[in-house]
Structures are given as C-alpha cells and as structure tokens.
C-alpha positions as CSV (number, residue, x, y, z in Angstrom):
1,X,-30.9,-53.9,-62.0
2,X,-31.6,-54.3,-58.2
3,X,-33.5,-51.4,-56.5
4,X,-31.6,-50.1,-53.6
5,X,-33.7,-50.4,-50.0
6,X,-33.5,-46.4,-48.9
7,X,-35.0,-47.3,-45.6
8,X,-31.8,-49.5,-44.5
9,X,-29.9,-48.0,-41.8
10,X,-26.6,-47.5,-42.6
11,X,-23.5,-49.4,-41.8
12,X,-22.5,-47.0,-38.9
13,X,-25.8,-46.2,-37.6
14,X,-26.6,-49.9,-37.5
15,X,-23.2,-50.3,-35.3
16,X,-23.9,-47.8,-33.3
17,X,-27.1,-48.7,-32.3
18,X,-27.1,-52.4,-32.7
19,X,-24.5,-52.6,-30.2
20,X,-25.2,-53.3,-27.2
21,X,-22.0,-53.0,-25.5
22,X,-20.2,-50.2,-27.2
23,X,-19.2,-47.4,-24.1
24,X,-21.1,-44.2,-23.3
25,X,-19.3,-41.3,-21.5
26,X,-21.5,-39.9,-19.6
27,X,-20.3,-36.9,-16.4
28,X,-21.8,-34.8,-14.1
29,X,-18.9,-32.8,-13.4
30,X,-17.8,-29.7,-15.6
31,X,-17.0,-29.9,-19.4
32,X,-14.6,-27.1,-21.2
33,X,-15.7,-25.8,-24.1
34,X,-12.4,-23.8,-24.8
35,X,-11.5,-21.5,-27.8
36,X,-8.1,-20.5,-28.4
37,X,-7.5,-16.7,-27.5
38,X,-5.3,-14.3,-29.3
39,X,-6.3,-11.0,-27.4
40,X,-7.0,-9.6,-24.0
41,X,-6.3,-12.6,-22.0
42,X,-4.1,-13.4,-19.1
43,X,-2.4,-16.2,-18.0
44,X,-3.2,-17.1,-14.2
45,X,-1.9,-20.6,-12.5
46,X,-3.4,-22.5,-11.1
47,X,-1.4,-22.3,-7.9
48,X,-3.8,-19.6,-7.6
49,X,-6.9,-20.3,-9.0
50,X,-7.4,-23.7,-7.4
51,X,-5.6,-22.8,-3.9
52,X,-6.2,-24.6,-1.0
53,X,-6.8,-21.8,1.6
54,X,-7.4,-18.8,0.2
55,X,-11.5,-17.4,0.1
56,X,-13.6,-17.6,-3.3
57,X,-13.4,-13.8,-2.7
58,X,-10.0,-13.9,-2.6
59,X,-8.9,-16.2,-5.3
60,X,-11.2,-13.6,-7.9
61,X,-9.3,-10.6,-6.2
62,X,-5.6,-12.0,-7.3
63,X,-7.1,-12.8,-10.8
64,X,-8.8,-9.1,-11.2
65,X,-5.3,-7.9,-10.0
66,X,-3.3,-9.7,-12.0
67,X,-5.5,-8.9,-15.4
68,X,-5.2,-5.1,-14.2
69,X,-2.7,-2.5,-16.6
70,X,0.5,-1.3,-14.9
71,X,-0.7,1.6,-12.6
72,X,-4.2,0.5,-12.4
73,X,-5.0,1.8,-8.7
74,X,-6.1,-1.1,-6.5
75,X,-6.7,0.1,-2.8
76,X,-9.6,-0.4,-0.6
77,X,-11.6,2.7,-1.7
78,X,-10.9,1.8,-5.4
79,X,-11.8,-2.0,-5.2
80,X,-15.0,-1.3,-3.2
81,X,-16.0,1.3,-5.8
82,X,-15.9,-1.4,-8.4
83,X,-17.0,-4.5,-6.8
84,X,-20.5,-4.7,-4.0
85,X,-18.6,-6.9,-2.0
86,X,-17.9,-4.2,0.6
87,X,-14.8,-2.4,1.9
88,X,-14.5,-5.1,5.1
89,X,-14.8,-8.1,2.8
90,X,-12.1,-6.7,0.4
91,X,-9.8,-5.7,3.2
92,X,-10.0,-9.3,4.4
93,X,-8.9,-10.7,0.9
94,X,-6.3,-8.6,0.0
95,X,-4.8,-9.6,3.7
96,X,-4.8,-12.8,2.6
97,X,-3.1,-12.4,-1.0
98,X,-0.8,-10.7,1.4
99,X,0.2,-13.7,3.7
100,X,0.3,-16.0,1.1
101,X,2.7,-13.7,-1.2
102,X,0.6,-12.8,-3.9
103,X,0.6,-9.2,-3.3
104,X,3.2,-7.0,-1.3
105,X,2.3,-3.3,-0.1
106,X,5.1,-0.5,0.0
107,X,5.2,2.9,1.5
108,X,7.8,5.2,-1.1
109,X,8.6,8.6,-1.7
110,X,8.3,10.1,-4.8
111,X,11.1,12.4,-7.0
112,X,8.8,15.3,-5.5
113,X,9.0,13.7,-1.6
114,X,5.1,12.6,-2.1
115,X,4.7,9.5,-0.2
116,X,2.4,6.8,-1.6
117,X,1.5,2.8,-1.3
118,X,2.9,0.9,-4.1
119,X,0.8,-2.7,-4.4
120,X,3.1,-5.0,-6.4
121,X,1.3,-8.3,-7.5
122,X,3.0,-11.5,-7.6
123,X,1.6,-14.0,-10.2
124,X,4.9,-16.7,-8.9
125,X,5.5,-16.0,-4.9
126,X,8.9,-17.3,-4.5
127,X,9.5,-15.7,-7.6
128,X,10.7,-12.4,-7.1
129,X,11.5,-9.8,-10.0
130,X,14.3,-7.7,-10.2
131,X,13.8,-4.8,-10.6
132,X,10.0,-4.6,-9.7
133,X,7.7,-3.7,-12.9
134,X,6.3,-0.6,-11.6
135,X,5.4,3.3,-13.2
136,X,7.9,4.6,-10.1
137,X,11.1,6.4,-11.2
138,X,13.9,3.6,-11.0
139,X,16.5,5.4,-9.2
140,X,19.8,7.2,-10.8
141,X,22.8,5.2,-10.8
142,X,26.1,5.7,-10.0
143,X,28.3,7.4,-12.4
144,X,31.9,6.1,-12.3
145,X,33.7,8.9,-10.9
146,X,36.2,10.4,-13.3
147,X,40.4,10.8,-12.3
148,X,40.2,14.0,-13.0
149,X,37.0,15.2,-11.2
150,X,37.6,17.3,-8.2
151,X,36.4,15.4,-5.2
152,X,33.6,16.9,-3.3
153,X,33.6,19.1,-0.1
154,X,32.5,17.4,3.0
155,X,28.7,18.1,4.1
156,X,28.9,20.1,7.4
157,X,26.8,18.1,9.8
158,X,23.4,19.6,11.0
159,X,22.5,20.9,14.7
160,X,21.3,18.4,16.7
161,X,17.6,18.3,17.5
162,X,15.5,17.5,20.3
163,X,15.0,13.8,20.7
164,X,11.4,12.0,21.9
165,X,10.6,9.0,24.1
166,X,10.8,5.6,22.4
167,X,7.3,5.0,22.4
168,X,6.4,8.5,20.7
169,X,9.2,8.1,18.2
170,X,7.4,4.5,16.9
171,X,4.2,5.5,17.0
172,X,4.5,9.5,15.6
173,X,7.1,8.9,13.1
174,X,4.8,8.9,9.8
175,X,3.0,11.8,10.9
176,X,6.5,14.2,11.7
177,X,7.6,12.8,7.9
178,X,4.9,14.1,6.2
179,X,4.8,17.2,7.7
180,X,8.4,18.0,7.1
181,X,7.9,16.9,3.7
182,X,4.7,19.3,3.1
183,X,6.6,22.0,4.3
184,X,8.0,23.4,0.5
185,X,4.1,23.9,-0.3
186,X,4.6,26.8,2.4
187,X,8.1,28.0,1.3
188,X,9.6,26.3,-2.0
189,X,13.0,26.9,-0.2
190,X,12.1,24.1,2.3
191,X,12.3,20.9,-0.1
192,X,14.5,18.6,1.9
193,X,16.0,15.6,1.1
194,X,15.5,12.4,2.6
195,X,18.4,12.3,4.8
196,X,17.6,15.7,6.0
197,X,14.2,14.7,6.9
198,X,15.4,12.0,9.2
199,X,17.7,14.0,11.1
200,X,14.5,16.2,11.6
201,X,12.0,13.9,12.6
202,X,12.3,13.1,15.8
203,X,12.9,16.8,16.3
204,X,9.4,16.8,15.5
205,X,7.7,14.2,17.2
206,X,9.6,15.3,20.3
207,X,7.0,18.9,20.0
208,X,4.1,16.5,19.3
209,X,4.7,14.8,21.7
210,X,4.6,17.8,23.7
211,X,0.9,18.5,22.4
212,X,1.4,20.8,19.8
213,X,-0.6,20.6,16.8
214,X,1.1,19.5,13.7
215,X,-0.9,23.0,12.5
216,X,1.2,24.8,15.4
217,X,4.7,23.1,14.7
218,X,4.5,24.2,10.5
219,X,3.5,27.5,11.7
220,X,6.5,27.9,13.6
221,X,9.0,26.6,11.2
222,X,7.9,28.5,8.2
223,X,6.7,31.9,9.8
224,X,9.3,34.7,9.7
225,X,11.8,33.1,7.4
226,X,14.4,35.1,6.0
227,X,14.1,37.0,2.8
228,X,17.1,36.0,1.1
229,X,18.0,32.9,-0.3
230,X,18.6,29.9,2.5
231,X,22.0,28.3,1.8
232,X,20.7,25.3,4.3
233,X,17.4,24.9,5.5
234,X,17.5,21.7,7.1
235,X,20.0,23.6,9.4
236,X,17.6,26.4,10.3
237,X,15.0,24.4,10.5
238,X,16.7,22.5,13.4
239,X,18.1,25.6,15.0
240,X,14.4,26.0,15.6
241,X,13.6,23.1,16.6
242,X,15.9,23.6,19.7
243,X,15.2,26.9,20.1
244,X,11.7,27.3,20.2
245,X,10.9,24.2,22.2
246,X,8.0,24.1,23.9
247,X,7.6,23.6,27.7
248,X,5.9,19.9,28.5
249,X,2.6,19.4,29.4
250,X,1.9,20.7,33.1
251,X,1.1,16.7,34.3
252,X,4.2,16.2,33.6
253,X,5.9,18.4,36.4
254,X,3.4,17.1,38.9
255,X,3.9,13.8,40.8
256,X,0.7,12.2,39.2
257,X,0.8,10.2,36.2
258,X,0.0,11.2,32.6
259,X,-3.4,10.9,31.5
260,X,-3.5,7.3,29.2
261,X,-4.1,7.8,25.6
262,X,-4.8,5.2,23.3
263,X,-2.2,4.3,20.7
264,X,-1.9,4.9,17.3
265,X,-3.1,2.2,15.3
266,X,-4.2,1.3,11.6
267,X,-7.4,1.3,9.9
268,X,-7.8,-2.5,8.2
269,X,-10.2,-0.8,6.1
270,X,-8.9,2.3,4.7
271,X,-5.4,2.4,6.4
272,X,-6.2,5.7,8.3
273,X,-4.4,6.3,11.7
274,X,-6.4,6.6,14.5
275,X,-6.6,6.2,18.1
276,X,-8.3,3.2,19.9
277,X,-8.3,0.5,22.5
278,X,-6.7,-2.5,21.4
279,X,-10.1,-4.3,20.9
280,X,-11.1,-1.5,17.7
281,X,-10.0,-2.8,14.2
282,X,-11.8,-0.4,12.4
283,X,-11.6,3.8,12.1
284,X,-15.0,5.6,13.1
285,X,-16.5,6.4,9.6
286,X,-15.7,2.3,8.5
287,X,-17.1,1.0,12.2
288,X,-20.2,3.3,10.6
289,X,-19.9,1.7,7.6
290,X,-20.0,-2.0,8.8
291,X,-22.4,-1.4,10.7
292,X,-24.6,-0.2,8.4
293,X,-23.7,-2.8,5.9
294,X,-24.6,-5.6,8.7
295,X,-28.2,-3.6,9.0
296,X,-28.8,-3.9,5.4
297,X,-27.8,-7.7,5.2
C-alpha cells in the first residue's frame, strides 16, 4: 500500500500560490462590513448624506433629525445642549437644511392660543406630505350642515380700533399677538379667538407705538373689568382701545424729527427679538457667548 506524502500542499493551495498570474484585489478606499438590521435603524438617502453643498455639520444634523421620535424638541438651545458644537455653528446648519428643504420652521397657535415653532423635517424635499406628521391637533372639520338646522345669527361686527404706521405694524405685530393672547391668564373671560385677535392688534401696536409698555397696555385692558359675565370681550376690549388712547410722544408735536431707533430684528441664534443696527446678527447674551467661545478656541 503506498504511504500518502502529508507534507504535499494541497490542490488549492498549490493553485493559489503557484500562480503567478491569478488577480489580487487590493483598495485603499473604504470597505463595508454591513449586518442586516431589524431594530432601531433609519433609513436616510443619500441625497442627503453624500450632498454636494451642505457642511459635514450639517449633513450629521439632518441624519440626528431625521432618527429623532415625533415631538423630540430640536431648537437651538436643545441641540446645543446635546452636541459641543456650539449654538452659532448649529444655527448655521439648521439654516442650511432650511434652504435646501430639509427642514421647514412654523410659527402656530395652539387649541389654548399658545404660540410655538413647529420644525418639520423632510427626509424627500420635493416631497411634501399631506397632512404634516406632527403631535399638533389636526383641525376640526366641517360638519355637513343639516336641512333642518336653524341657520346661525350674523356676528355683529366689532368697534373699530386705532390703527399704527406701516412700519410699526410689521415690525410690532408678534409682540401685540402675544399679549392679547396672554391676556385670559389675567381674566379667564378674555380668551379670544383668532379672528378677534387680529381685529385687535393693530389696536395694540398703535399704543406701543406710542411708548407704552406692553406691562402698561395689559394693565389697562384688564383692570376694572366688570363683575358680571362679558357677553363680548373682544368688543370691550376695543372700546378701550379707542378710548383710553394715549397721547403721542411729545417729539412728535414739535417740528424736529423723532429720535432713530433701531429695528426689530431676529436673533440667528436663539430667535429672540431685539434691537440693533443692521450690522448685529446676534442678541447680547449670544454676542457674549461667541465671544467667549472664540476666546476659548
């Protein structure tokens, strides 16, 4: 019986080795080692992930935000609590999701006339849902109006109210909308609805305008309020309005010009109002914070 040679390579060993010409792959770019996932993942395109223009910073921002639970909160102050990056660098990102339509930003008022910013995020730009996924009350719809359903009473119109300058009414608007709404934390009786709240506005701008302190105008339209029940606040609350007017500054019965004031502008930070030359970008407390970010670099 012949004695088998243990030492002889085998028959693929020897043709692997003995030859010569057989091809090696060999790469110094990236190789995927991928396992199939069947939990907590999210899928991402790669319109996104390999963009052209968008930041590194900002291409890892639209990921985190799309991986993020309905309702997750994802403004500035949030963000910057979660990531080092800083509250300027993540301002500068989200801007950019923004122009390229990953993520949209929307002031809305509650059912209990809160307003808030509602950040929808886009995984398709182009693409848009409808309705928009969101935690917000969808509103009611219609209900078909029945044949034999009395028909309601016309709404008697409110007073008219005092109306500001163009330029005050664009750049006070916000502020004489949250006041107004604020106002039934004072007197539940004063919860008015939205279209009563526009009639009142620029009521109220036009006595801001006038340098009184939103402080002062609520005073006034809450102090001494009748003790029974009010059948139609918004109404009273305009009778007052024109009523109790105050007088305009004293500049402007004199022949010289108003004092400037800067306008109202927006925080790219922390989208506070505040007042600046045209040059600021940034609120006091974040040009603080920049700074001392800069320092520390």
């Amino acid at each position: 019986m012949d004695t088998q040679n243990t030492s002889a390579p085998s028959r693929a060993q020897s043709a692997a080795g003995g030859n010569p010409t057989r091809p090696r792959h060999h790469t110094a770019g990236v190789i995927h080692e991928n396992t199939h996932h069947t939990a907590r993942f999210t899928v991402i395109g790669n319109h996104l992930t390999q963009h052209k223009e968008l930041s590194l910073l900002a291409i890892g921002l639209g990921c985190h935000i799309q991986s993020l639970p309905t309702g997750t909160p994802t403004d500035i102050k949030s963000l910057t609590a979660r990531f080092k990056e800083g509250a300027t660098r993540i301002a500068a990102a989200l801007r950019e999701l923004e122009a390229h339509g990953y993520l949209r930003r929307e002031r809305i008022r509650t059912a209990t006339g809160r307003i808030i910013t509602r950040t929808i995020s886009c995984n398709q730009p182009g693409h848009r849902r409808q309705p928009a996924d969101t935690d917000c009350p969808a509103p009611p719809q219609p209900r078909p109006a029945s044949a034999h359903r009395p028909q309601p009473r016309p709404r008697k119109a409110l007073p008219a109210v005092p109306q500001p300058t163009q330029a005050a009414a664009t750049a006070l608007h916000q502020q004489a909308t949250d006041l107004l709404s604020t106002l039934r934390r004072h007197d539940p009786r004063l919860l008015l609805s939205a279209t009563d709240t526009a009639h009142l506005a620029p009521g109220v701008i036009a006595w801001l305008e006038r340098e009184v302190t939103p402080t002062a105008v609520r005073h006034d339209l809450t102090s001494d309020l009748p003790a029974d029940a009010l059948r139609r606040p918004a109404a009273l609350l305009a009778h007052r309005l024109v009523t109790q007017l105050p007088p305009p500054p004293p500049y402007r019965t004199r022949s010289t010009p108003p004092p400037v004031r800067d306008k109202l502008r927006t925080c790219e930070s922390c989208d506070r109002a505040f007042r600046a030359p045209e040059t600021e970008t940034h609120c006091r407390d974040c040009r603080t914070q920049v700074c001392t970010e800069s320092s520390g670099a």
